[in-house]
LOPAGU-566803 format. One record per atom (N, C-alpha, C, O, CB): residue in three letters; x, y negated, z. Coordinates in steps of 0.001 Angstrom, whole numbers, plus 500000, padded with zeros to 6 digits. Atoms other than C-alpha are relative to their C-alpha. Glycine has a CB too. Example, Ala and Ser with C-alpha at 12.3 -4.5 7.8 and 13.67 -1.06 7.14 Angstrom:
! residues 2
ALA500890501190500000
ALA512300504500507800
ALA500900498800500000
ALA501936498819500665
ALA499008499973501246
SER499180501190499940
SER513670501060507140
SER499230498910500730
SER499739497802500899
SER500414499538498585
END
This chain:
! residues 195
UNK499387498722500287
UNK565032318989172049
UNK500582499966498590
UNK499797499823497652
UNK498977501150500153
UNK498963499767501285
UNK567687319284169170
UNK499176501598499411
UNK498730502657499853
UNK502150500241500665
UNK499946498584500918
UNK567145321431166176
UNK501070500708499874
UNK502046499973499720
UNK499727499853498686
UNK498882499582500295
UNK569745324315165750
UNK500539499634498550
UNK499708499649497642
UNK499927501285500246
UNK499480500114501399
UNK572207323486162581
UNK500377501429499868
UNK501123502110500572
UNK501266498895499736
UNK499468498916500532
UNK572197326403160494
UNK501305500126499046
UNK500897499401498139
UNK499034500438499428
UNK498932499907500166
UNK575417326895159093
UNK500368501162498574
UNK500805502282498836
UNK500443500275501380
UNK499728499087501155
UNK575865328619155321
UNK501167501256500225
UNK502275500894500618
UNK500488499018498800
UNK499082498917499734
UNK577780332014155637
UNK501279499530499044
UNK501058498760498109
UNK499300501579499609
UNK499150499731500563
UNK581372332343154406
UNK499576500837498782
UNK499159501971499018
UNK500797500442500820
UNK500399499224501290
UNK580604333539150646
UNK501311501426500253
UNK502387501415500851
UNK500251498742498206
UNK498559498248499923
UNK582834337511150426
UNK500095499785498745
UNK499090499589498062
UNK499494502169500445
UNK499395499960501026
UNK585146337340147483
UNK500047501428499338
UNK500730502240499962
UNK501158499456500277
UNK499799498491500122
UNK584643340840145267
UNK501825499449499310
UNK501995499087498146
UNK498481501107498635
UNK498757499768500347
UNK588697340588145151
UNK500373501238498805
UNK501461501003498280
UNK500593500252501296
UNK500215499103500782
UNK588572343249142953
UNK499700499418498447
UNK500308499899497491
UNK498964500765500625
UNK500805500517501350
UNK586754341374139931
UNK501142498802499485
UNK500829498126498505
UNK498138499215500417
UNK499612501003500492
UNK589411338963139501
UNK500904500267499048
UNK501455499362498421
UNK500365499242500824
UNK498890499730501810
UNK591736341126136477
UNK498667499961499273
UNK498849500380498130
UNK501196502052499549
UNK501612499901501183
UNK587656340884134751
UNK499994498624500009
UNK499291498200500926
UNK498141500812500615
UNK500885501213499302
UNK587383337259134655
UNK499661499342498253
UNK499714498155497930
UNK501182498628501440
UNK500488499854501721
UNK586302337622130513
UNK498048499317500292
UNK497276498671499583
UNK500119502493499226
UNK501952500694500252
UNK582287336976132256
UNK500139498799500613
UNK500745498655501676
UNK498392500932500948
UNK500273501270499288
UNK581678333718133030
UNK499635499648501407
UNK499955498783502222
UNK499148499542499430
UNK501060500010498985
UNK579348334515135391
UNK500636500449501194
UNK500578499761502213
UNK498781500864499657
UNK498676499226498927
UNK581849336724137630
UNK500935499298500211
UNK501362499166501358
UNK500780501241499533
UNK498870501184499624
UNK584603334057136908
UNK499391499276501027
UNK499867499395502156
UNK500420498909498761
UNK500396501572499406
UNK582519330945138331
UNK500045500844501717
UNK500632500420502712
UNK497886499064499256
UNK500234499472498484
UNK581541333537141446
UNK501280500761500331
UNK501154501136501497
UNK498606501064500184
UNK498605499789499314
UNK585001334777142136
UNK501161498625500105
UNK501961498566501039
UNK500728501243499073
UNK499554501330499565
UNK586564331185141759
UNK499538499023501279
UNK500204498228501942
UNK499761499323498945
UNK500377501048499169
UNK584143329588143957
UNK499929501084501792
UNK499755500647502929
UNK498204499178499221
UNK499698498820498572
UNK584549333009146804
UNK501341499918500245
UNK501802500052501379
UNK499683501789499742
UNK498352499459498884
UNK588372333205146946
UNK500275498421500278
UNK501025498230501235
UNK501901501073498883
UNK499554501088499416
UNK588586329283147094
UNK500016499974501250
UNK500933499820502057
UNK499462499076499659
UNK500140500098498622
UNK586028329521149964
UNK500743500650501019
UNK500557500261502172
UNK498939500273500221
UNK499227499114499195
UNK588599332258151514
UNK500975499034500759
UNK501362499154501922
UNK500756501140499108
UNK498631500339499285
UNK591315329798151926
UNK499710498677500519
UNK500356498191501447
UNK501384499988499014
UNK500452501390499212
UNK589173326217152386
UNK499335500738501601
UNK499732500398502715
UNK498467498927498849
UNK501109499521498979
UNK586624328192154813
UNK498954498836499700
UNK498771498179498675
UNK500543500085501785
UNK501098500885500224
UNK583620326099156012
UNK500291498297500118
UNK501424497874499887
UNK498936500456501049
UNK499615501391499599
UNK583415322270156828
UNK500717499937501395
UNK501304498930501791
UNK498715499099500042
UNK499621500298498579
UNK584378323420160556
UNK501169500588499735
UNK501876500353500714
UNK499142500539501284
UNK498804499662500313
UNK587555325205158924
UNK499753502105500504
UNK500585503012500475
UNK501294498748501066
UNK499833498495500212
UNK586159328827159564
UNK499975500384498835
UNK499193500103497927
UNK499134500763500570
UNK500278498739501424
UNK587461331676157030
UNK500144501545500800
UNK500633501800501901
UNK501635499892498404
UNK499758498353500310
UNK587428335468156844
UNK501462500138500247
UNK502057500526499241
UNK499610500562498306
UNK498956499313499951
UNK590601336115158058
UNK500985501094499338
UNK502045501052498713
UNK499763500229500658
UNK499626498733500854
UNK590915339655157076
UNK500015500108498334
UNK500816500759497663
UNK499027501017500428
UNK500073500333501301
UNK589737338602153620
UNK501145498601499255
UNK501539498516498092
UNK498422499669499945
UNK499050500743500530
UNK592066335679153320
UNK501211500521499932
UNK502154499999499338
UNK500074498960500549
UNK498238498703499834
UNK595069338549154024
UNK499577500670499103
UNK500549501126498501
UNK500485501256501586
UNK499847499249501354
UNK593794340325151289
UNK499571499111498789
UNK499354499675497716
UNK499088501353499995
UNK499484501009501418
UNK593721336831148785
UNK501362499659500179
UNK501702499359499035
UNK499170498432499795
UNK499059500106499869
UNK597102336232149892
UNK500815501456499477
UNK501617501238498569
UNK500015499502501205
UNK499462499311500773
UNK598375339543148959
UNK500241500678498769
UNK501129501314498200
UNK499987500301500342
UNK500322499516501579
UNK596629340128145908
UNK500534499071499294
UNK500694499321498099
UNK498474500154499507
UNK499785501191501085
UNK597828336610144667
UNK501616500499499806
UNK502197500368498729
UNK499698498057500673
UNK498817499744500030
UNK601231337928145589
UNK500220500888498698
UNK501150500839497893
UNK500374500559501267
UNK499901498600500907
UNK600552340953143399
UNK499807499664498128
UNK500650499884497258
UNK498455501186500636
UNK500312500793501017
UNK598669339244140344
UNK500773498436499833
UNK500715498029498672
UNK498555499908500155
UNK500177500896500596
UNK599850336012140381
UNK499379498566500945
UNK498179498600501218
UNK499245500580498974
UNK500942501852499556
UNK598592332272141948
UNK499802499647498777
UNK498714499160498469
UNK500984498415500894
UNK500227500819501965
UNK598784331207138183
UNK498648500755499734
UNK497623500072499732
UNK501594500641498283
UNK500895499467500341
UNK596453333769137363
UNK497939499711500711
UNK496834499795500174
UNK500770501240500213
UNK501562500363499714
UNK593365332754139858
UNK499957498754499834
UNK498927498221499421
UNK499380500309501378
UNK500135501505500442
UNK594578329125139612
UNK499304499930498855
UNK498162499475498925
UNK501285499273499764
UNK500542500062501026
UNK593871329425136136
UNK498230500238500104
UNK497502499497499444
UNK500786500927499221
UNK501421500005499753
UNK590151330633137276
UNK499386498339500621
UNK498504497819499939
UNK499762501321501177
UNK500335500834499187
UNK589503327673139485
UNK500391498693498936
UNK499981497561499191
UNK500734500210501483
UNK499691501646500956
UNK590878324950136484
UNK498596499895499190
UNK498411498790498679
UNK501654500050498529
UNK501127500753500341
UNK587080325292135081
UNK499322499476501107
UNK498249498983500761
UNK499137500716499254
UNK501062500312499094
UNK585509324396138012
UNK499546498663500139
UNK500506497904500010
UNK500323500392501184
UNK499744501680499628
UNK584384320850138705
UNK500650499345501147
UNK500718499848502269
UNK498812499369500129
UNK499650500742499329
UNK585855318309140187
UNK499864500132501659
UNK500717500230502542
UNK499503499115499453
UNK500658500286498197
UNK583897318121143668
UNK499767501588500272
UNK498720501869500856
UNK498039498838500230
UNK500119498792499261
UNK584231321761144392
UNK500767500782500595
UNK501936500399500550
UNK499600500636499504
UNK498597499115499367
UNK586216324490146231
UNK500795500172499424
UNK501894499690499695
UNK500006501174500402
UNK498339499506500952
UNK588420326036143501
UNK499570498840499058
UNK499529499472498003
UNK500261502058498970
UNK499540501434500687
UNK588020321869141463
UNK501082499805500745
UNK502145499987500151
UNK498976498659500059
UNK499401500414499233
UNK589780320850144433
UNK501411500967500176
UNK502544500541499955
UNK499103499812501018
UNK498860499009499882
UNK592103323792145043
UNK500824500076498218
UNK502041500259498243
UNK499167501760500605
UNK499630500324501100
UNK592914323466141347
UNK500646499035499886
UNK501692499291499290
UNK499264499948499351
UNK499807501250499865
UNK593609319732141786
UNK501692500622500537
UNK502780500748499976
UNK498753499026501089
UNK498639500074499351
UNK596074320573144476
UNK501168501015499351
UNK502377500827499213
UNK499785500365501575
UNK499039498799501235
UNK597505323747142306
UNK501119498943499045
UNK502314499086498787
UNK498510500983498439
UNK499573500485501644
UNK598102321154139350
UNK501340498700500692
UNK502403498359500173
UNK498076498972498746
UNK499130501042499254
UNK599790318444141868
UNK501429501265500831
UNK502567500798500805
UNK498667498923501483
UNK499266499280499791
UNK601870321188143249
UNK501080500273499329
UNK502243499910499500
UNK499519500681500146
UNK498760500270501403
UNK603517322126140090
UNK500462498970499575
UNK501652499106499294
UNK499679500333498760
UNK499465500912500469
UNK603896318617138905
UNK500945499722500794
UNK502065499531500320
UNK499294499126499720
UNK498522499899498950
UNK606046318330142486
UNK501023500533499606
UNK502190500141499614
UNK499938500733501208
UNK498600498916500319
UNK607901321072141341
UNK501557500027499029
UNK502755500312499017
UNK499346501104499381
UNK499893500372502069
UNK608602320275137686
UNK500628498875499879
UNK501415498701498948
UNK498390499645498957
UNK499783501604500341
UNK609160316452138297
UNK500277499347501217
UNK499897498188501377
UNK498707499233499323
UNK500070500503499012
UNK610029315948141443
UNK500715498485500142
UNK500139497614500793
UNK500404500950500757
UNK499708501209500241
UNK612153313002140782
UNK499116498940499614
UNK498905497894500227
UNK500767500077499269
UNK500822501111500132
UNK609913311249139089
UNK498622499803500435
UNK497842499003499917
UNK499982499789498891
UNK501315499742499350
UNK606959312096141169
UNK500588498904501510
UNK499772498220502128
UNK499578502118500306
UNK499782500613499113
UNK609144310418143904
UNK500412498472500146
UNK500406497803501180
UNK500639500673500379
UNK499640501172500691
UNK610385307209141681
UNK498588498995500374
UNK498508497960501037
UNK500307500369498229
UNK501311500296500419
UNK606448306836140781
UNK499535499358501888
UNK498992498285502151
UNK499025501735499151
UNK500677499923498807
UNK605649307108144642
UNK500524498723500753
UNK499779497890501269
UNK500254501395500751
UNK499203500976499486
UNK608361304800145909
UNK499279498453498932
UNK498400497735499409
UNK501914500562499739
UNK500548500622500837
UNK607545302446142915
UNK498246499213500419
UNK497860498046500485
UNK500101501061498915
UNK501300500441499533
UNK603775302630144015
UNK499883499220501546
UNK499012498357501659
UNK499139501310499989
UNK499699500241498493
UNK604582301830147904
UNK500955498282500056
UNK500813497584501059
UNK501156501620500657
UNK499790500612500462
UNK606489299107146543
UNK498786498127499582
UNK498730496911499769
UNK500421501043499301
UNK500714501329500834
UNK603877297104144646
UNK498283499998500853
UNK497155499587500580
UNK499861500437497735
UNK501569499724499287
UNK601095297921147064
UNK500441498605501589
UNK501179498780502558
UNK499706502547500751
UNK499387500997498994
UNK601444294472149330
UNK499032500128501497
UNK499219499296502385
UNK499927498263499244
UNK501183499973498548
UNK598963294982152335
UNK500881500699501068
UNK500341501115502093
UNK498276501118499751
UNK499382499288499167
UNK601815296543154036
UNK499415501065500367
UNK498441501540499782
UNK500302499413500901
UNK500267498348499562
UNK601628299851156087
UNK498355500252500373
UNK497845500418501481
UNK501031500440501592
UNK501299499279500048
UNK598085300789155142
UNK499768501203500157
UNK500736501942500337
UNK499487499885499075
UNK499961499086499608
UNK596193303613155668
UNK499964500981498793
UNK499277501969499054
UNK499176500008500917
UNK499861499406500643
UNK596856305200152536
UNK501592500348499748
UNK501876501035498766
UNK499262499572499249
UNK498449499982499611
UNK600842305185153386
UNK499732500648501350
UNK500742501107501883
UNK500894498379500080
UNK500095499050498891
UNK599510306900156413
UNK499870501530499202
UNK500699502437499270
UNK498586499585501049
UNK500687499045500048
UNK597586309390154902
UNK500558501245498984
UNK500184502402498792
UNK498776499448499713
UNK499771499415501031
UNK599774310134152152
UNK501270501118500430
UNK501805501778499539
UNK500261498908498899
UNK499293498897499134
UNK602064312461154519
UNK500323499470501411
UNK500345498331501880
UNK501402500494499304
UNK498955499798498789
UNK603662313291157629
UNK501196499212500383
UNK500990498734501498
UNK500548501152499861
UNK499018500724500122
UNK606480311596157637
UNK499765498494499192
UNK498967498379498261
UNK500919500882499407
UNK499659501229500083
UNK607245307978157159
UNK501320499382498898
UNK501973498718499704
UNK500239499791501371
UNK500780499776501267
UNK608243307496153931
UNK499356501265499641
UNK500054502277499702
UNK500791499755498982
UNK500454498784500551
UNK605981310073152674
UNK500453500362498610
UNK500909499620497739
UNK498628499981500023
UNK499299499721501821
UNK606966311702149445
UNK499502501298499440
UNK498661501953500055
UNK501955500214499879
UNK500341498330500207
UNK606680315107147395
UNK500255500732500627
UNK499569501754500591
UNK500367500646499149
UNK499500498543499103
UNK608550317218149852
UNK498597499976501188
UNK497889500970501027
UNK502063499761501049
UNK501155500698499090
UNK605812316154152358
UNK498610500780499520
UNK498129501823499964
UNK499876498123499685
UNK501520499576500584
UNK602470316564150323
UNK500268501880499324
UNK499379502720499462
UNK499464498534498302
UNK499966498428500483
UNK603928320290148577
UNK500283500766501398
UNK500146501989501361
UNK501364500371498725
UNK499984498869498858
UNK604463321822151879
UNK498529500001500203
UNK497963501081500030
UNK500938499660501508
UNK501280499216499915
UNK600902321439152553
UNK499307500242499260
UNK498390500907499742
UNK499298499729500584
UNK500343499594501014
UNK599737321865149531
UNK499953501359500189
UNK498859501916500268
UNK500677499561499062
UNK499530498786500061
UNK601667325339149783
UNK499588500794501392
UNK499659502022501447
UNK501504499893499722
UNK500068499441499247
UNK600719325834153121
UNK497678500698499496
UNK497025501741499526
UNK500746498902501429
UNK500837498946500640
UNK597352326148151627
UNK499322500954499160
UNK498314501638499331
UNK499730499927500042
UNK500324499185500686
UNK597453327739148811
UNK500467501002500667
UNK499684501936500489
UNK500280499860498839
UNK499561498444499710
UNK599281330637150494
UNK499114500560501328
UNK499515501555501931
UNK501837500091500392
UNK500857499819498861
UNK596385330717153348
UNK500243500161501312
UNK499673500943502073
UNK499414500832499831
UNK499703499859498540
UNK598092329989156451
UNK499971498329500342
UNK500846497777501008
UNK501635500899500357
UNK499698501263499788
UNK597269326410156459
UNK498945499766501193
UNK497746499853500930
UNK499894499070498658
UNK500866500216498806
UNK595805325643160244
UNK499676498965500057
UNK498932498981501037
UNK500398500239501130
UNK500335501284499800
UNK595168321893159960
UNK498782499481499301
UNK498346500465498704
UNK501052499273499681
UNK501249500373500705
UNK591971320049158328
UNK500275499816499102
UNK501218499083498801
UNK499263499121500278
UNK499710500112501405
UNK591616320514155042
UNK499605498877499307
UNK499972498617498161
UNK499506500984499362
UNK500467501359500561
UNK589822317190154630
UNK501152498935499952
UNK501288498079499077
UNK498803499414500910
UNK498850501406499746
UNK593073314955156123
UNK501142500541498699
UNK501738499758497959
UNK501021499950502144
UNK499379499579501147
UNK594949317371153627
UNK499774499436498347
UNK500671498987497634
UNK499692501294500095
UNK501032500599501296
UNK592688316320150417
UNK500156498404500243
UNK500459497625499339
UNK498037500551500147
UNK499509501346500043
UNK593144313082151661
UNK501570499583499731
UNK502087498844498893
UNK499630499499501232
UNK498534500028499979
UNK596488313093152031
UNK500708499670498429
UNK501246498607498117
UNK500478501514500589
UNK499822499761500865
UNK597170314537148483
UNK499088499033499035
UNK499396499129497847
UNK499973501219500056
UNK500620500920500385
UNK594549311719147434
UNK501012498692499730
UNK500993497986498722
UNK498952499860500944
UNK499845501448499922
UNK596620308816148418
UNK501453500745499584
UNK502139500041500325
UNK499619498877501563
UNK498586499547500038
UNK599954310441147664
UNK499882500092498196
UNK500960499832497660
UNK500393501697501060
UNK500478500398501415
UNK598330310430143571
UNK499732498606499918
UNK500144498109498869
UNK498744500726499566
UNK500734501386500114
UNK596791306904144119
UNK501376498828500152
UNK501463497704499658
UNK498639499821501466
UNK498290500814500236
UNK600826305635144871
UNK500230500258499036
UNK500524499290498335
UNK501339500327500754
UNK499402499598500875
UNK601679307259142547
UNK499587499485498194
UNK500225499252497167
UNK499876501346500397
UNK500590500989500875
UNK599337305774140268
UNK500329498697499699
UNK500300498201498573
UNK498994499872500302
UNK499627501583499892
UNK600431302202141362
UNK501457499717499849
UNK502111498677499767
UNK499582499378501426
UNK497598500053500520
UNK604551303004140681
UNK499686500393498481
UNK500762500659497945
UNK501700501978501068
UNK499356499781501587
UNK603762303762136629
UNK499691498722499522
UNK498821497981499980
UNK499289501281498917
UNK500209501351501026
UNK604067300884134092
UNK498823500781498949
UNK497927500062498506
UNK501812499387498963
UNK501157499197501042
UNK601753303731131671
UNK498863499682500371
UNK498440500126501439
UNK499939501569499953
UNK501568499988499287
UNK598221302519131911
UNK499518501310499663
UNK499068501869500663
UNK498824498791499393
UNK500741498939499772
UNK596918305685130602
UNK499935500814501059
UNK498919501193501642
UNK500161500612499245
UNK499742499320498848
UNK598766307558133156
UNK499247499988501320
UNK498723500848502029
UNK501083499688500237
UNK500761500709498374
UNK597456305101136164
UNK498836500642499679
UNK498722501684500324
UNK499722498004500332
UNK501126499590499676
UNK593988305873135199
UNK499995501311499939
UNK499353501861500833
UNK499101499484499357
UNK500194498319499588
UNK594321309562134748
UNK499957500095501597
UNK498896500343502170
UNK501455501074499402
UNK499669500444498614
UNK595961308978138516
UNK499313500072500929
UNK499209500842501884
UNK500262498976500120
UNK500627500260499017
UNK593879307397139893
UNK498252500545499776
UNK497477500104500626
UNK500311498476500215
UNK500597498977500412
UNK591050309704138376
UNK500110500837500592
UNK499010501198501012
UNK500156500309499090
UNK499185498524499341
UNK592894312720140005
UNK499745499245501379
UNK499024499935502099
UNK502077500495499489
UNK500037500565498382
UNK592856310575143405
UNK498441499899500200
UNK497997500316501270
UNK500851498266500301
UNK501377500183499438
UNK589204309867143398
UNK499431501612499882
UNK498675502233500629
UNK499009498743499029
UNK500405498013499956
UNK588576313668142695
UNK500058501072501683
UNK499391501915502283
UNK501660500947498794
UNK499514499357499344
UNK590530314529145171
UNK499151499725501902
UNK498647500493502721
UNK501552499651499586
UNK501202501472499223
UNK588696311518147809
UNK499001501156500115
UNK498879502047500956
UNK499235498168498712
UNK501633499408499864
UNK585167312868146582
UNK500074501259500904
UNK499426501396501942
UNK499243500522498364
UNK500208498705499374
UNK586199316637147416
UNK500471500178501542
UNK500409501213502206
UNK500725500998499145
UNK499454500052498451
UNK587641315660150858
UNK498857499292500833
UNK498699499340502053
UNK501541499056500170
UNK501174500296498657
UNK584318313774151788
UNK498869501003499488
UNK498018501243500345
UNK499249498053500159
UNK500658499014499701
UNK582398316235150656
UNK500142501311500383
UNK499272502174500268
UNK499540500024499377
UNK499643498707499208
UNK584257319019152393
UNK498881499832501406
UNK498031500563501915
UNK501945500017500499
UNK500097500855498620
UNK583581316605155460
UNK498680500239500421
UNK498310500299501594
UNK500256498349499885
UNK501607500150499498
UNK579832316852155192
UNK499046500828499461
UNK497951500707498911
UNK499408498682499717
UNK500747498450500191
UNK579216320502154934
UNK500591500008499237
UNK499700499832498406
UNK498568500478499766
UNK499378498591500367
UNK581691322002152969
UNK499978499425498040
UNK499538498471497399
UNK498634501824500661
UNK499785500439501820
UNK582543322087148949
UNK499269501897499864
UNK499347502969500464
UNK502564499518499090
UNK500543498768500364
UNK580393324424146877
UNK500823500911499185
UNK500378502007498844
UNK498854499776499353
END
């Protein structure tokens, strides 16, 4: 006879508390509630009704403004991770050329041929920035229906090219820093969820 798996509730975001985010204590717990709004759990359930009211409030306030909450968080967590992809988002935006130089560049010098990190790193065949910022965007704006783990991966290996197209060593290791971040928080989505 199997034990039942109990299953941690969806944390409730006080949406409300996020023009206060002066307490620490209220920051860390409204960063790590509206993340969970838009990751959900490891099985990809969220709050619906509550993710329609982080989507409109971000409209109202700002994405910069809770992003900015979620840039203390660590690494291996809901709003680390959602931060991560925030910060890769904009750099798409900002640099897209050379986000796509870097990528090509990395795809390039990576000889093992069509690995699975040229899979993983989008949809499409070459993958590139247009690719990884749509879903990026599809989840920051909370309508993203697909696994958020192949996503995190995705945006993993799509940094980790990108790492392997600069001649800057500092850069590479930042890079590939940002890629293992991104890795960790996609296998530990995988196996129950980011805190």
């Amino acid at each position: 006879m199997t034990q039942p798996r109990f299953h941690r509730p969806i944390p409730l975001a006080d949406l409300d508390s996020i023009s206060d985010t002066s307490d620490p204590v209220t920051r860390s717990e409204t960063s790590h509630a509206t993340a969970a709004l838009l990751l959900g759990d490891s099985r990809g359930q969220r709050d619906e009704a509550a993710t329609k009211r982080f989507v409109e409030l971000s409209d109202d306030i700002g994405l910069e403004v809770i992003a900015e909450m979620w840039s203390a968080a660590p690494a291996v967590s809901a709003p680390g991770a959602l931060w991560r992809l925030y910060a890769l988002r904009e750099w798409i935006l900002t640099a897209p050329r050379e986000l796509a130089d870097m990528f090509s560049a990395g795809q390039r010098r990576v000889t093992d041929g069509l690995g699975l990190d040229d899979i993983l790193a989008g949809v499409e065949l070459p993958a590139g920035p247009d690719e990884v910022a749509r879903a990026i965007d599809e989840i920051l704006a909370g309508a993203f229906r697909g696994d958020v783990v192949i996503a995190l991966l995705r945006a993993a290996a799509f940094v980790g090219m990108c790492a392997e197209g600069t001649d800057d060593v500092e850069a590479a290791t930042r890079l590939r820093q940002f890629a293992k971040d991104l890795k960790d928080a996609a296998i530990s989505h995988r196996h129950g969820g980011l805190d």
